[in-house]
N, C-alpha and C positions, 0 to 999 in steps of 0.2 A: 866776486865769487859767483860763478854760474849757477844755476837752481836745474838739478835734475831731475830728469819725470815728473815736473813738479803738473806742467799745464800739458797731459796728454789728451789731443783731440782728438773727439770720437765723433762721428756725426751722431746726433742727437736722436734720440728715439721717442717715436711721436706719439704722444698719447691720445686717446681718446675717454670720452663719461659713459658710462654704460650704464642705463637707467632698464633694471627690471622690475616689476609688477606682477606682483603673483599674491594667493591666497595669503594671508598674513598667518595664518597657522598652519603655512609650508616656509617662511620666512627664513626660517635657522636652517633649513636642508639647503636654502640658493646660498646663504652665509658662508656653510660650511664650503661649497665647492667653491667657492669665490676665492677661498682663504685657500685653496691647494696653487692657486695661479698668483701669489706672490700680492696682492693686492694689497696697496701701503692705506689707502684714503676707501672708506665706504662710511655709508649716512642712510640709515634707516627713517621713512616718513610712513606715519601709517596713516590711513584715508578709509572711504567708504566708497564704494561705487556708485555707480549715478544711474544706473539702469532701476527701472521701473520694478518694483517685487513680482508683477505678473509676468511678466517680461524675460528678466533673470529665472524665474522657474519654468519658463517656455523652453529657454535656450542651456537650462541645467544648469547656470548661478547658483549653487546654492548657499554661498559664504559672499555677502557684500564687502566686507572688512579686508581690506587690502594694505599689505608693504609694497614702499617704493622704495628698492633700493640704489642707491646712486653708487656706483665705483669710478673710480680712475683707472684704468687699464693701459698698457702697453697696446698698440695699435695691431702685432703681427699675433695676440694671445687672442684677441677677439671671436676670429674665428673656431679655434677650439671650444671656448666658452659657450657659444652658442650651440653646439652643434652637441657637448656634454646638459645643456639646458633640454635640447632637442629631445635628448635619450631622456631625461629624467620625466622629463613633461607625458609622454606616452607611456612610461611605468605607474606613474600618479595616477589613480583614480579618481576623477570628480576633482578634479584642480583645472584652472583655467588658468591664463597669465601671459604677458608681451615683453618683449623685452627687445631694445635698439641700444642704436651707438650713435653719440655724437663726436667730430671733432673738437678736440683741445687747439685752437689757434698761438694759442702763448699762457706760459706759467710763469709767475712774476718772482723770481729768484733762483742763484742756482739751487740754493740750498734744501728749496719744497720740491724742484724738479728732481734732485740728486735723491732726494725722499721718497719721491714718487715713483721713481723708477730703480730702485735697489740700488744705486750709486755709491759705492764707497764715498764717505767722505773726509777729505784734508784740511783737517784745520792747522796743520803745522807751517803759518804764516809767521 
């Protein structure tokens, strides 16, 4: 008996980690936009910044206490992302924050991948 539609190929859709850094008492405002672009995987770290107290009030620091947030993202959303970061950042008063992308080279299962990436999944094996 043949198996229909069972293994349709799609080329694979690349992800990358999108590590942003912002005021940690702006944290839930990057969360919320994050969660409008389908985001399956994010991981809050919070930290302290390393700039000197005189320093940080030279340059308008005035919150050392920072989140890092880490997402997984679909590679072709990134740009959006940034660019709705872009807008939010210049509305913000007195917030400061950086935010990049790295390539994902491989995820080790379909299963985290198919999760990662809004994937239906088949379990009717």
């Amino acid at each position: 008996m043949a198996r229909k539609n069972e293994n349709k190929l799609t080329a694979p859709k690349k992800l990358k980690a999108l590590f942003t850094i912002v005021d940690r008492n702006k944290c839930d405002l990057y969360l919320d936009l994050l969660e409008g672009f389908e985001t399956n995987f994010q991981i809050v770290l919070y930290g302290r910044g390393t700039a000197p107290t005189e320093l940080a009030n030279i340059l308008g620091f005035n919150n050392p206490d920072k989140a890092i947030i880490i997402s997984i993202i679909e590679e072709e959303k990134i740009k959006e992302i940034l660019n709705q970061y872009e807008d939010k950042y210049f509305k913000i008063k007195k917030t400061s924050g950086i935010a990049f992308s790295v390539p994902l080279s491989s995820v080790i299962g379909k299963i985290v991948y198919q999760f990662l990436t809004n994937m239906e999944v088949n379990n009717a094996e």
